[in-house]
N, C-alpha and C positions, 0 to 999 in steps of 0.2 A: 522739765519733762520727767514725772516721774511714774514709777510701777502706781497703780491704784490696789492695794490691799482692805480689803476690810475683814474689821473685825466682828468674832461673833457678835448676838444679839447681847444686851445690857445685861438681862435675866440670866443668860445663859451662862451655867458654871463646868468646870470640873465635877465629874463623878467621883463619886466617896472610892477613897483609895488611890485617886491617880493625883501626880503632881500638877500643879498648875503650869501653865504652857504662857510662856512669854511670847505674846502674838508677836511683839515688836523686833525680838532676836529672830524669831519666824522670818519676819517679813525682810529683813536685812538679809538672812542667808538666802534667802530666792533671790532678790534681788541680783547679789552677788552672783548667782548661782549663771543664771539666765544672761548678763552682764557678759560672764567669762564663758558662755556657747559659744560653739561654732557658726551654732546658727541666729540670724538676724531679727532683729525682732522691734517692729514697727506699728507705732499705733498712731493713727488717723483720722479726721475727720471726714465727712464726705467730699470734700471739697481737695480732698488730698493734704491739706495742712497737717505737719506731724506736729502731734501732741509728745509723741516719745518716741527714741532711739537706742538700740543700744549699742555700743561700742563694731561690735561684728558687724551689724550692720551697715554702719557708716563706712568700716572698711571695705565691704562690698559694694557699695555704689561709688565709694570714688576709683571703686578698678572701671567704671563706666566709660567709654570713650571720651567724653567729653569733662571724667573727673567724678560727674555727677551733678556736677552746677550747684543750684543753690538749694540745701537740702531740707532748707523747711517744709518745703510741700513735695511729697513723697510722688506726685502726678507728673510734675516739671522735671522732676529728677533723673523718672526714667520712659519721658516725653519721646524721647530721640531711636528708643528702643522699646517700649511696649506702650503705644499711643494709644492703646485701644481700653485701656484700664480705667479713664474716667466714664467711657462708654460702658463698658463692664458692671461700675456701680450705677450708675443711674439704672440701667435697665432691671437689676435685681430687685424686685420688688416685696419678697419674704420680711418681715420684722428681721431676722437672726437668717444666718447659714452662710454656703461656703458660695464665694463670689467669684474663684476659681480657682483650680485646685492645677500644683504641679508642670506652672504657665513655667516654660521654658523662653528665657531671655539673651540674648548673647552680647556676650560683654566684649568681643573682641571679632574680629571676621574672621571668616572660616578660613583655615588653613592649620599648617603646623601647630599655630600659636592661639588655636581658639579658644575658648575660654565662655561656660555659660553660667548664665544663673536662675536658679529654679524660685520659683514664687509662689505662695496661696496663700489667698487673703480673705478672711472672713468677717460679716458682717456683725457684730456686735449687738449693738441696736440702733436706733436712727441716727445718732449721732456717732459713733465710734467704729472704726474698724481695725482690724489687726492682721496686718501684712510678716509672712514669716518669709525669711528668704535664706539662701545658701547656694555655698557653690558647687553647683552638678556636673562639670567638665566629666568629670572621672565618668561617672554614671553615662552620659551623651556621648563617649566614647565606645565603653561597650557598649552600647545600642547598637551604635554605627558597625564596632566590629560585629556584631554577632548580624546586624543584617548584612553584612558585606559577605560574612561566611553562608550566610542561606542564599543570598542571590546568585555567591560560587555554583551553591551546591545545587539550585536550582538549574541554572545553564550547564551542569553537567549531568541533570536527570534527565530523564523522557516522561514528562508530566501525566501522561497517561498509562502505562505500566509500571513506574518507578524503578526503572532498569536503568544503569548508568547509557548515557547517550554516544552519538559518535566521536564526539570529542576525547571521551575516556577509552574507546577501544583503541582509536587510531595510538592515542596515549602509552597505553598497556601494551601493544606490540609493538611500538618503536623502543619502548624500555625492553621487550624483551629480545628484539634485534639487536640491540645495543650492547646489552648483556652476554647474548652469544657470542659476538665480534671481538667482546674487550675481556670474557672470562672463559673460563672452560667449558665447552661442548656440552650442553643440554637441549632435550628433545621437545616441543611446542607445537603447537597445530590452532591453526585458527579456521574455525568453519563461517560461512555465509549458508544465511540460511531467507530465501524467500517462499513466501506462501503464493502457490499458483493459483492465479485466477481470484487475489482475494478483493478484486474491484466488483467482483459476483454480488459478492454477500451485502457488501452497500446498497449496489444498485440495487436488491431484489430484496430485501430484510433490513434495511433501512443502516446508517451510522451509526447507532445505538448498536446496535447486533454484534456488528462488527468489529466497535472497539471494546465489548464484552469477551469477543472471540480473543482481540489480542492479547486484554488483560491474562484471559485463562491460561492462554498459548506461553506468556510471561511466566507464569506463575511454575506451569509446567517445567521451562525452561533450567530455573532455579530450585524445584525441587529436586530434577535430577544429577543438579550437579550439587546440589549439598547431600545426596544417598551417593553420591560417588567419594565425594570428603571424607565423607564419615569412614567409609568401607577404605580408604586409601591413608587416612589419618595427615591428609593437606593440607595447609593453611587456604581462607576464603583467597588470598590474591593467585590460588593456582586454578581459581576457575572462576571466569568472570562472563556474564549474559549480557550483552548491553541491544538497546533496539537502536537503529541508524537510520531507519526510514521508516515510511509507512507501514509497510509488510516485510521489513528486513531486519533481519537480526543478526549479530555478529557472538561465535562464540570462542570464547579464549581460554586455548587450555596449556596449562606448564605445568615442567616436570612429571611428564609421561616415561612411566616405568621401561616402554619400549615402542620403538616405533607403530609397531602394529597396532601397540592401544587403543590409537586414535578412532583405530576401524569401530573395534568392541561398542566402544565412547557414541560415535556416530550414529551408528546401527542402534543404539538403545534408547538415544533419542528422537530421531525417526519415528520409531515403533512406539513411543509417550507423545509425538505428535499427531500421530496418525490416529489414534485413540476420539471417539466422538467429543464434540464440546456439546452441553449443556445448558443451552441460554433461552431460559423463561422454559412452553414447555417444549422449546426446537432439540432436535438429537443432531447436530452437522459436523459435515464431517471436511476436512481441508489435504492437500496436500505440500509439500514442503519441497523444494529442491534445494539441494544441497553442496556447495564446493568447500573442498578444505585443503590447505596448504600447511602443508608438513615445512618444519624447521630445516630440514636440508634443501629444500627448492625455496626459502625467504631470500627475500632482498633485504637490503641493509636500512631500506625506507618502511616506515611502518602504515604509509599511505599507499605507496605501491604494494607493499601485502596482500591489503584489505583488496585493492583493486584485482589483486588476483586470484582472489577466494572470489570474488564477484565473478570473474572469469570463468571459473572452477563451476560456478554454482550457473550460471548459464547456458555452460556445456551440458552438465545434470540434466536440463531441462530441456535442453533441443534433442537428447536423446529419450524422455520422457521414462522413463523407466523411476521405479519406486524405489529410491535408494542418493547416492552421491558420486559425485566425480573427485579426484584428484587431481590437482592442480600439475600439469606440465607445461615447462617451456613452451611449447609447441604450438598452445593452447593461447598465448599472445597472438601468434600471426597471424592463426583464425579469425579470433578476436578483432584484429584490428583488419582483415579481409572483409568483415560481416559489419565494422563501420563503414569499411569505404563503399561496401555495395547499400548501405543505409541512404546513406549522403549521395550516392546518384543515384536511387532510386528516388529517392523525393524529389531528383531533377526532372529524371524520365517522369514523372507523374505530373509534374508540373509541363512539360515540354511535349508531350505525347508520346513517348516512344514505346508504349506499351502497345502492343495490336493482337487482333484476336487469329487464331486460325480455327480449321474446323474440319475434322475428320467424319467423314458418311457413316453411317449405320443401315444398314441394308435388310431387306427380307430374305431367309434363308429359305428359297425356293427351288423347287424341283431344278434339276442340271436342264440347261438347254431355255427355261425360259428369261427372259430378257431383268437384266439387275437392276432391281428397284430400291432408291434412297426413300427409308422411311422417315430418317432422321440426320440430324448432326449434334456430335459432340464439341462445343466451343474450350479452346486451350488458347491460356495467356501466352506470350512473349513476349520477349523486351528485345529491341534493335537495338543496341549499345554503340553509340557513335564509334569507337575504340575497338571493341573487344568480339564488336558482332553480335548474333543471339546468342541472348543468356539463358540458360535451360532454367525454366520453374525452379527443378528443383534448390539453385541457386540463390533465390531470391524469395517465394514463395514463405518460409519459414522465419526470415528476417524482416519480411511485411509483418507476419502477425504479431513476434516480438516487439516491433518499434510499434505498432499501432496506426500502419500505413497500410492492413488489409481490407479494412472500411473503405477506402478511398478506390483503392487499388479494383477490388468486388463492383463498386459503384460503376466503374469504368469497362470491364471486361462485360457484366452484364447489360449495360446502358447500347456498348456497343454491338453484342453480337445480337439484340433484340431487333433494333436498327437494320441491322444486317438481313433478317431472317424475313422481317416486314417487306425489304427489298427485294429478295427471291420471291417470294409469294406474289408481289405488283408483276412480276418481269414471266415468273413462271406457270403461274397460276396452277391449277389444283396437280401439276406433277414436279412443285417444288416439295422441300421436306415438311412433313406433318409437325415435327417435333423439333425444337431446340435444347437441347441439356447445356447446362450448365452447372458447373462445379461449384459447392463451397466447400470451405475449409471451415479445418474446427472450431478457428479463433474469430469466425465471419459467427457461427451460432451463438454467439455469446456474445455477441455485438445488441446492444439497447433495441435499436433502430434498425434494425437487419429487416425485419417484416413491413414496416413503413417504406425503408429500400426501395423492397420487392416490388410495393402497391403501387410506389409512385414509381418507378421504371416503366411496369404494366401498363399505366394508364398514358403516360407521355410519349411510350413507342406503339398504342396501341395494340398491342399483341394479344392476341385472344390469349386467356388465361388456361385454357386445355393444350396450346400447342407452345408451354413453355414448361421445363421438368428441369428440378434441382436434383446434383448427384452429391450426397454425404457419401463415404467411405463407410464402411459395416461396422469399423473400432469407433467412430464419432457416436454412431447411434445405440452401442449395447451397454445398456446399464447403468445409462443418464435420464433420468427423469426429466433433468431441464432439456436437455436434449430435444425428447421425444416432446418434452410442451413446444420448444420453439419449431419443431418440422410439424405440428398438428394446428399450429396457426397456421404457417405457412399452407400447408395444405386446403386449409380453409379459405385462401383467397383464389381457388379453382384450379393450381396449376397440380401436376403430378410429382412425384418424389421418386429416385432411382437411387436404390442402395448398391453402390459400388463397390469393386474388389473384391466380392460375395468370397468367403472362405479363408479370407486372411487374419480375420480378427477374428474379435470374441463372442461372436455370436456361433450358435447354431443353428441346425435347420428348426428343432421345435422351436424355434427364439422367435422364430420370422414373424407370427403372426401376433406381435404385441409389439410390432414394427409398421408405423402408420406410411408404408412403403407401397408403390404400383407397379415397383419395377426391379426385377434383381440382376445386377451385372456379374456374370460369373468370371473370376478371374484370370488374367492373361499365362498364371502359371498353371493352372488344369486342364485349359484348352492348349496348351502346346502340347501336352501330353497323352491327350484322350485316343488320339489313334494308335500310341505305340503303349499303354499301360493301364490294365486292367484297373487297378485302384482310381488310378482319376480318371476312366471313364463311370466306375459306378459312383463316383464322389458328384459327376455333372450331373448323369443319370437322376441320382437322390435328389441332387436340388432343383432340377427342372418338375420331379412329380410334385416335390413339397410344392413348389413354387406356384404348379398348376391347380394345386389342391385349394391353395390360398387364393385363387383369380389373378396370381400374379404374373405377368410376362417376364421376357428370361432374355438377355443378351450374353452372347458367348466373346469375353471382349482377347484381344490380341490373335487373330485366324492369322494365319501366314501361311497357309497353304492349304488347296483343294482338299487333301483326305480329312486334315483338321475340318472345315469344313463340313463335306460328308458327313462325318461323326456325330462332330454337335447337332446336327441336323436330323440324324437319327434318329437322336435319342431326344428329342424334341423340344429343342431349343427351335423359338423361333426366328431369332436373328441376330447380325452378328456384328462384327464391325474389328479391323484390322487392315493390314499392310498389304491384304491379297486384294482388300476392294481399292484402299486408296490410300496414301501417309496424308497430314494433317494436312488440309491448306489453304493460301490465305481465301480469301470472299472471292476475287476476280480468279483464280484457279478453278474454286469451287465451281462458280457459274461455266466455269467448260467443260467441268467433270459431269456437272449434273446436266450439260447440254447435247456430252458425247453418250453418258447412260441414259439420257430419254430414249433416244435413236426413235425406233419405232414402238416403245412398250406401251402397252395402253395405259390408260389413267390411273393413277394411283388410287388405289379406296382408304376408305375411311377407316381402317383399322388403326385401334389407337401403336405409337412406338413403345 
C-alpha cells in the first residue's frame, strides 16, 4: 500500500536558472511527512477495500471498540460504528467530491471516558476514495460545553424580552439576603412590578401587540437603570430587571446610597413606564402597580421576598392610585385574609350562598300622596355558613382580582331578573318598572360581559326597557373602552345609570359624552342639602345639567323627610334610601311592595 505520486510530463523541464528538483527525494519526504500526522489518511476502493494506510490511522481505528477487526476493508472496520458509509458511497453519484464531510464517529460510549473520531472522505474518481480521519474528542467536547453554557443561559433568560428570568431574581435576592445576614448592614430594595389589565391589549390588539408592548416596557426597564449606573458610578450586578411572569417583572436594586433612594428610584420608573408605547401606528398607554421591600423588612429567604413585593404590589393595586406600595408586616395577614375569603368564595359560588337583596327606589311625590316604587336596586350578599353576611365590600374587590367576578355578575344578575319577572306575574302593572343592577369595573372588561347580558335577557325574558345597568362615574370618565363597552350594551335596549354622580372624575360638562339615561347623585350631598348651602347648589346644578341632557336624577342615601323635601325641590325626581326602605331580601320585598300598594292607583309608565 503505497502514496501514488507522479511525476511531471516527460518534456517537461526545469526553467533556465532553477535547479532541478529530485521528484523521488519529493515524493519520500511527503510521504514521511503525511506517515508522521496526526491525522489518518485512508485510501480506498468502492468496495471499501483499503488500498493504503497510514500509520495514524491504523492507530485510530484499533482505539474502535472492537479493536477495529480486520482492517483491510476500511467498511468492516468501522461497520459496528458508522454503518451508514457504504450507503453513503453508493448513493454519491458525482465522478469526484466530498462523500461526507466532518461525519462524527464515537469510539468509546458516552460518559467520562468518551472518546470520538471525525471523518471525511472524498471521492477520487470511480475507483478510488480517500478517507481522512482524526481524533475530535477535544473538539466534541467544547461543543458540548458551549452548548451546555447556552442552554444554562437560555433557562435563565426570558426568551421574549432577554431579561434575566425568575430563576435569576429569586437567585439575586437570596445572595443578597445572605450577604446582609453574614456581612455588614447594606441597603436593597426589590420592587414587583405588574401591568394592570395587560390581558386587555391581547384580547383587543392581538399577542403580536402585546408582546411588542413587553419587549419595549423591557427595554425601558434597562435603560433606566443603566442612566442610574452611570449617574451613580455602580457596577451592572447593583441593578438587575428580570421578567417572572407574563406581565411581571421584578426589579433588584443594591447598594442604595440611602434608604429613601428607593422612593426617587421608583417614582422615575413609574413615570418612564407610564410614558405612551409605540407599536406599528398604535400610541397605548399601560399602567403599572408597584410593591417594593426595603432591606430592613427582608426575610432571610429570597422566595419569600419576592412573595412579599407581590404582596406589596397587590396592595398598590387595590388601592388603585398611580404610584407604589411599601411592603409591611401587616400586609401578610391581609394577604393571606383575602386568600382565605378567595377559597370560600369559590365555595359559596359553587354552593349558592350568594343571594340578591333589593332596595325600592321611589317617586319623589308631593307629601301626602301614596309612595310609589318605580324601581329596585339589586345588592349581592354572601351568607357565610361561619361568619354570617359578608359585606360586598369584603369580597367584591377579591372576585375581580382572582377572576371570580364573571361568575360571581353571571349569578347576581341571572338571579335578580328572575326575581323581577316574578313580581311582575304576581304583581302586575304596580310591581317595579325597572331593575338596576350594578357592574363593577373589572365586569367591563370582561370579553363576554355583552353576550352575558343578551343571554341573561333572553333566558329570564325581561323586557330589555325594564332592566338598567349602574357603572360608578370613575369607571366611565375618560375610557374610551369604557364608553364602547356601555354603548354596546346600551344597544341591546336596556338603560344605563351612572352612579355616585360627583365622586369621581367626571364633571357636569362631561355628562353628555356619557352614553348614560340616568344620573345617581350621591349619598354624601343628599345628607347635606338641607343643612349646607354648597351641596344643595352642587344637587341644584346637576339636576339642571341632568334635565338639560333628557336625563333623570336619583337622589341616592334620603334618611330623612327634610332630606327629602329638598331634593325634591330642587327637582330631583326620585329617590331611594333608609326613609323608604333598607335592602331586602325578594319575600320582604313582596310585603313592602304589598304594604305600599295599599290603595295607590296604578303605577304609569314613566320611565325610572
Amino acid at each position: 500500500m503505497a502514496l501514488e505520486f507522479r511525476n511531471p510530463a516527460p518534456d517537461a523541464g526545469p526553467d533556465d536558472g532553477e535547479e532541478a528538483i529530485d521528484y523521488r527525494d519529493a515524493y519520500e519526504s511527503l510521504v514521511q511527512f503525511l506517515y508522521q500526522a496526526p491525522l489518518g489518511l485512508v485510501r480506498l476502493g468502492p468496495d471499501g477495500a483499503v488500498q493504503m494506510m497510514t500509520p495514524a490511522a491504523a492507530v485510530l481505528l484499533n482505539a474502535l471498540p472492537d479493536g477495529g477487526g480486520d482492517l483491510d476493508n476500511f467498511f468492516d472496520a468501522l461497520r459496528g460504528v458508522a454503518p451508514q458509509l457504504p450507503r453513503l458511497v453508493a448513493d454519491f453519484r458525482p465522478p469526484t467530491g466530498a462523500v461526507c464531510t466532518a461525519l462524527r464517529i464515537p469510539l468509546a460510549p458516552s460518559g467520562a471516558d468518551a472518546r470520538w473520531l471525525g471523518l471525511t472522505m472524498r471521492k477520487l474518481n470511480a475507483r478510488q476514495l480517500m478517507a481522512v480521519i482524526h481524533d475530535c474528542t477535544h473538539e466534541v467536547e467544547r461543543e458540548q460545553r458551549r452548548l451546555r453554557d447556552r442552554l444554562i443561559d437560555a433557562s435563565r433568560t426570558d426568551a421574549l424580552t432577554g431579561l434575566p428570568n425568575r430563576g435569576v431574581a429569586i437567585e439575586r435576592i437570596q445572595q443578597l439576603a445572605d450577604d446582609r445576614r453574614d456581612g455588614p448592614p447594606h441597603t436593597f430594595a426589590v420592587l414587583f412590578l405588574n401591568i394592570d389589565r395587560f390581558h386587555q391589549i391581547n384580547d383587543s390588539l392581538g399577542h403580536a401587540t402585546g408582546d411588542e408592548v413587553l419587549r419595549l416596557l423591557a427595554a425601558r426597564l434597562n435603560a433606566q437603570l443603566r442612566r442610574r449606573l452611570r449617574a451613580g458610578g455602580g457596577s451592572r450586578a447593583d441593578a438587575l430587571a428580570t421578567r417572572i411572569g407574563n406581565d411581571e417583572f421584578v426589579v433588584v436594586l443594591d447598594k442604595l446610597g440611602r434608604p429613601d433612594d428607593v422612593h426617587a428610584i421608583t417614582q422615575r420608573l413609574i413615570d418612564a413606564l407610564l410614558m405612551p408605547y409605540g407599536v406599528g401606528d398604535q400610541q397605548l398607554h399601560v399602567r403599572v402597580s408597584v410593591g417594593v421591600v426595603l432591606s430592613a423588612q427582608a426575610s432571610a429567604s429570597g422566595v419569600e421576598v419576592l412573595n412579599d413585593a407581590n404582596i406589596a404590589m397587590t396592595e398598590s393595586r387595590r388601592v388603585g392610585a398611580l404610584g407604589y406600595a411599601v411592603f409591611e408586616p401587616a400586609m401578610r395577614d391581609r394577604a393571606a385574609r383575602r386568600g382565605l375569603i378567595e377559597e370560600e368564595l369559590r365555595h359559596a359560588l359553587a354552593r349558592a350562598e350568594l343571594y340578591v337583596e333589593y332596595q325600592p327606589v321611589v317617586a319623589l311625590d308631593e307629601p301626602g300622596r301614596p309612595l310609589r316604587c318605580t324601581g329596585v336596586e339589586a345588592l349581592v350578599r354572601w351568607r357565610h355558613p361561619r361568619r354570617g353576611v359578608v359585606p360586598p365590600i369584603e369580597f367584591i374587590g377579591i372576585a375581580e382580582a382572582c377572576g371570580l367576578i364573571g361568575e360571581l355578575g353571571r349569578q347576581v344578575l341571572a338571579t335578580a331578573c328572575a326575581d323581577f319577572m316574578n313580581w311582575r306575574r304576581e304583581f302586575g302593572p304596580r310591581a317595579p318598572r325597572v331593575l338596576a343592577v350594578n357592574l363593577s369595573r373589572a365586569q367591563l372588561f370582561l370579553p363576554d360581559l355583552v353576550d352575558m347580558v343578551r343571554d341573561t335577557m333572553c333566558s329570564t325574558e325581561i323586557p330589555p326597557a325594564s332592566l338598567q345597568l349602574e357603572v360608578t362615574e370613575s369607571m366611565a370618565a375618560d375610557d374610551e373602552q369604557v364608553r364602547s363597552v356601555l354603548t354596546d350594551l346600551k344597544a341591546l335596549g336596556l338603560s344605563l345609570a351612572l352612579d355616585d354622580f360627583g365622586t369621581g372624575y367626571s364633571s357636569l360638562s362631561s355628562l353628555h359624552r356619557l352614553p348614560v339615561d340616568l344620573v345617581k347623585i350621591d349619598r354624601s350631598f343628599v345628607s347635606q342639602v338641607d343643612s349646607s348651602d354648597y351641596h344643595r347648589v352642587l344637587v341644584e346644578a346637576t339636576v339642571q345639567v341632568a334635565r338639560s341632557l333628557r336625563l333623570n336624577t336619583v337622589a341616592e342615601g334620603i334618611e330623612t323627610a327634610e332630606q327629602a323635601r329638598a331634593v325634591r325641590l330642587l327637582g330631583c325626581e326620585k329617590g331611594q334610601g333608609y326613609l323608604y326602605a333598607r335592602p331586602l331580601s325578594s319575600p320582604a320585598l313582596v310585603a313592602w311592595l304589598t304594604a305600599a300598594a295599599g290603595d295607590a292607583p296604578d303605577a304609569d309608565s314613566d320611565p325610572a
